[in-house]
C-alpha positions in Angstrom: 85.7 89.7 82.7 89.0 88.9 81.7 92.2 87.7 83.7 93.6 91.3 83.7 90.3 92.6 85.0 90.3 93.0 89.3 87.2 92.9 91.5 87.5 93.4 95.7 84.8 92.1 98.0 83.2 94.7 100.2 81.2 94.3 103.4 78.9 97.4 102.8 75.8 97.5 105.3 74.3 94.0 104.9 75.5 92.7 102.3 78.5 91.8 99.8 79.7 93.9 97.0 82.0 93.3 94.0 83.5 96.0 93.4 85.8 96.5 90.2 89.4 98.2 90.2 91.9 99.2 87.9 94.6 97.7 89.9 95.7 95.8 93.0 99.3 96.5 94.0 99.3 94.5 97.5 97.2 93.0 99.9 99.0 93.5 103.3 97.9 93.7 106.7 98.3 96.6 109.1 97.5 96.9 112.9 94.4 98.8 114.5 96.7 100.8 116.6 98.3 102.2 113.0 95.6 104.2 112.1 94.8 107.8 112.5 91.2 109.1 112.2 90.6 110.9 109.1 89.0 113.9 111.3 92.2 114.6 113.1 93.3 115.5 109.8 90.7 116.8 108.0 87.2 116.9 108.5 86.7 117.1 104.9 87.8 113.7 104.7 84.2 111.7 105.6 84.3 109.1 103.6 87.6 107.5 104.7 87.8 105.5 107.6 91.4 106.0 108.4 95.0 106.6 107.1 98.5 104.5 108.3 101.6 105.7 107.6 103.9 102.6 106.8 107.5 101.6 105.6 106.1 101.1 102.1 104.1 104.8 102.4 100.6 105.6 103.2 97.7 103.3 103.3 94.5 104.9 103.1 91.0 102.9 103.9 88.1 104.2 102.9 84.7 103.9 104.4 83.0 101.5 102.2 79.7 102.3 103.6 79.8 106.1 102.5 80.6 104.4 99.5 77.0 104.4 98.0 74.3 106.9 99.1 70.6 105.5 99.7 69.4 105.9 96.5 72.0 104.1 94.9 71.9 101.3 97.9 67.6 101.2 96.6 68.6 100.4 93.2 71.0 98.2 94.3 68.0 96.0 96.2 65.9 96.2 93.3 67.9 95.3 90.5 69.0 91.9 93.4 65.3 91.4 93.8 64.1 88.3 92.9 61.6 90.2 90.7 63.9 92.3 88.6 
């Protein structure tokens, strides 16, 4: 890792994931009541878990646990065993 190099924490079923990014523009915080379900807009839109419209534009939060499918959340637990 280097200092231009950008990892987010992610609650993702029972555990914590480092996730890397290319960027991070702003951290800002938005209200529950902003949001809009995904499926009232599309329901092609399953892994997000909602979309705000603010000043700055449109925030879009997506559903970090549709982020990994069970296989990949197996390998996850086996290459975090204490075995591997």
């Amino acid at each position: 890792m280097s200092p231009d190099q950008f990892l987010i924490i992610l609650g993702i079923a029972d555990r914590l994931i480092a996730v890397r990014v290319d960027d991070v523009l702003d951290v800002t915080e938005v209200s529950r009541e902003s949001f809009e379900s995904p499926s009232k807009i599309s329901p092609a839109l399953k892994r997000l878990a909602g979309v705000a419209a603010t000043e700055a534009g449109v925030i879009v939060v997506y559903d970090v646990d549709a982020f990994l499918t069970q296989a990949e959340m197996d390998a996850l637990d086996v290459a975090l065993s204490p075995q591997a």
